[in-house]
C-alpha positions in Angstrom: 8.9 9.0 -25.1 9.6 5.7 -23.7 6.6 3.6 -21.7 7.1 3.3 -18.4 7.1 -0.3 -17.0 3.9 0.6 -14.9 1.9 1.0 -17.9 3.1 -2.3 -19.5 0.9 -4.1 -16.8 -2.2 -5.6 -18.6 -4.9 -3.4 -15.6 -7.6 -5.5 -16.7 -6.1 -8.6 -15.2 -5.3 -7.2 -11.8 -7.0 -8.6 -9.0 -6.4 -7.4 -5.1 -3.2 -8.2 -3.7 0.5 -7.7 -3.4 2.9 -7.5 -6.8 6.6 -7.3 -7.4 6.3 -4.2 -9.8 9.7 -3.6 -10.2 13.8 -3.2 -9.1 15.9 -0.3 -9.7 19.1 -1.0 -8.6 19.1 -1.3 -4.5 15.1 -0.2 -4.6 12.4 -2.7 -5.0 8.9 -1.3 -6.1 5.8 -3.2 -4.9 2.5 -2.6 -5.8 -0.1 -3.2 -3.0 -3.3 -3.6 -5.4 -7.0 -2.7 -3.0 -9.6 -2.2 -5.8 -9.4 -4.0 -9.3 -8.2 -1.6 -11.7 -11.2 -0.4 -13.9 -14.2 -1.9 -11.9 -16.2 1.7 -10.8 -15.3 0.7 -7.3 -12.3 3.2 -6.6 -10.8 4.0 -2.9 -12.4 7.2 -1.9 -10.1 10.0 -1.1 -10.6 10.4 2.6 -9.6 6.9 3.6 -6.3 6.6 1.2 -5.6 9.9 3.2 -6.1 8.0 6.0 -4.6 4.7 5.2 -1.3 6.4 3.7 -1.0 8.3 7.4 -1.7 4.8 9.5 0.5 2.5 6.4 3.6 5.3 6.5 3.6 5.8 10.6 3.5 1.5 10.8 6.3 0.9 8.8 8.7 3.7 9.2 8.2 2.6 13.4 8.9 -1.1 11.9 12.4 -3.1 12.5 12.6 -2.3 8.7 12.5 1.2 9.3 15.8 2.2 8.0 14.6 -0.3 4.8 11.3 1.9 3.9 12.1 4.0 1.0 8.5 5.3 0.3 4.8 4.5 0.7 2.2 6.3 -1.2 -1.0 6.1 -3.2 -1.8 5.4 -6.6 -3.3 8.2 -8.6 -5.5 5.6 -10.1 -6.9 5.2 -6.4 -6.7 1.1 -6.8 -3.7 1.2 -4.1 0.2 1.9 -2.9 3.0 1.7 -4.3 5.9 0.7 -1.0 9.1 0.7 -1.9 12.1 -0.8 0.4 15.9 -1.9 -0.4 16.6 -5.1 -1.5 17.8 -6.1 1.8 14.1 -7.1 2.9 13.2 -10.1 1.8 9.7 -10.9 -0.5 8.7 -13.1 2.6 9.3 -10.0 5.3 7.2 -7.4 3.2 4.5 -10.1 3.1 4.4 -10.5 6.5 4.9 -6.3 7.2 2.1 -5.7 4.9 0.2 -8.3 6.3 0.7 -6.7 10.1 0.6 -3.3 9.1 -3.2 -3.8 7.4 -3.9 -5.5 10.9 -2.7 -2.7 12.6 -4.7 -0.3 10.4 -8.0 -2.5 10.5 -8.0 -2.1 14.5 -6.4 1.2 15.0 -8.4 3.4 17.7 -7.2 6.9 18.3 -5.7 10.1 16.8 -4.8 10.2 13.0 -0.8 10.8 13.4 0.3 13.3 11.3 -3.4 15.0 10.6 -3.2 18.8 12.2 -2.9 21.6 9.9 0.9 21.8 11.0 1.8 18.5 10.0 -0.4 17.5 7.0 -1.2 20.1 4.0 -5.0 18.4 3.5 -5.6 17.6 7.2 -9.1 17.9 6.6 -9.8 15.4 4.7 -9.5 12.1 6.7 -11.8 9.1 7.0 -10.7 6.7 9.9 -13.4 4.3 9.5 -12.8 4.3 5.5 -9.1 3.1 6.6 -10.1 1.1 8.9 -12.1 -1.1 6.2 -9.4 -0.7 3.6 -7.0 -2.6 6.4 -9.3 -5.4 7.4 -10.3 -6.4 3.3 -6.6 -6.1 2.9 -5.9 -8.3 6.0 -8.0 -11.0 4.4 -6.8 -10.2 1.1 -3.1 -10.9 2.5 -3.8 -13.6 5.1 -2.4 -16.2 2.9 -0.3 -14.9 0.3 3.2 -16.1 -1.1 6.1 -14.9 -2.7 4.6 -17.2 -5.7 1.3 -14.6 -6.3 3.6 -11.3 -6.7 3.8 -12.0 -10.3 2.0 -9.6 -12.3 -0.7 -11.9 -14.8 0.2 -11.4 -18.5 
């Protein structure tokens, strides 16, 4: 079987941060990277849960909205991949990211999406886990370029 481009990426380079990780046609991959990659320090399940609710309700609510194609968590539990069409520029889904981990560092109120009729684990949920993911993502973010989404060989 053929590698998949995913596993091509040298993980014990990866640092926090936001990566280019691929384009398929119209769709452009990007890998929002919140643990380093084979540390021990892995996001805990609750607050992805969490995160994924609070990241997925930001930006499908965005102006991008109709540009969102998917957000959802690495099995590897180091981060997201979010995927949008190439109409949004490197710049805007810095800037999106950057406000949606604000949004998710100071969120007060109900989890949306986390009753047993909308969500199929709506148990397991850590707001303040999210919360924290958010604000070290915030700073993580806070100055980042379109110059930093390159994956290091």
């Amino acid at each position: 079987m053929k590698r998949i481009e995913s596993f091509c990426v040298n993980h014990n380079k990866l640092k926090k941060g936001l990566y280019l990780s691929r384009v398929d046609g119209d769709c452009v991959t990007y890998d929002l990277r919140m643990a380093i990659p084979n540390s021990g320090v892995y996001l805990e399940n609750d607050g992805i849960h969490t995160f994924e609710h609070l990241f997925a309700t930001y930006v499908r609510n965005s102006k991008r909205s109709s540009e969102v194609v998917y957000v959802g968590p690495m099995g590897c539990r180091t981060g997201f991949y979010f995927i949008v069409r190439d109409t949004v520029s490197k710049e805007d889904v810095i800037r999106l990211l950057q406000d949606t981990c604000a949004f998710i560092a100071d969120y007060e109120g109900e989890i949306p999406g986390s009753t047993a009729i909308e969500c199929g684990n709506y148990r397991e949920h850590s707001l303040p886990k999210a919360k924290a993911y958010g604000a070290d993502m915030a700073r993580v973010l806070k100055d980042w370029t379109p110059d930093k989404m390159v994956y290091e060989q």
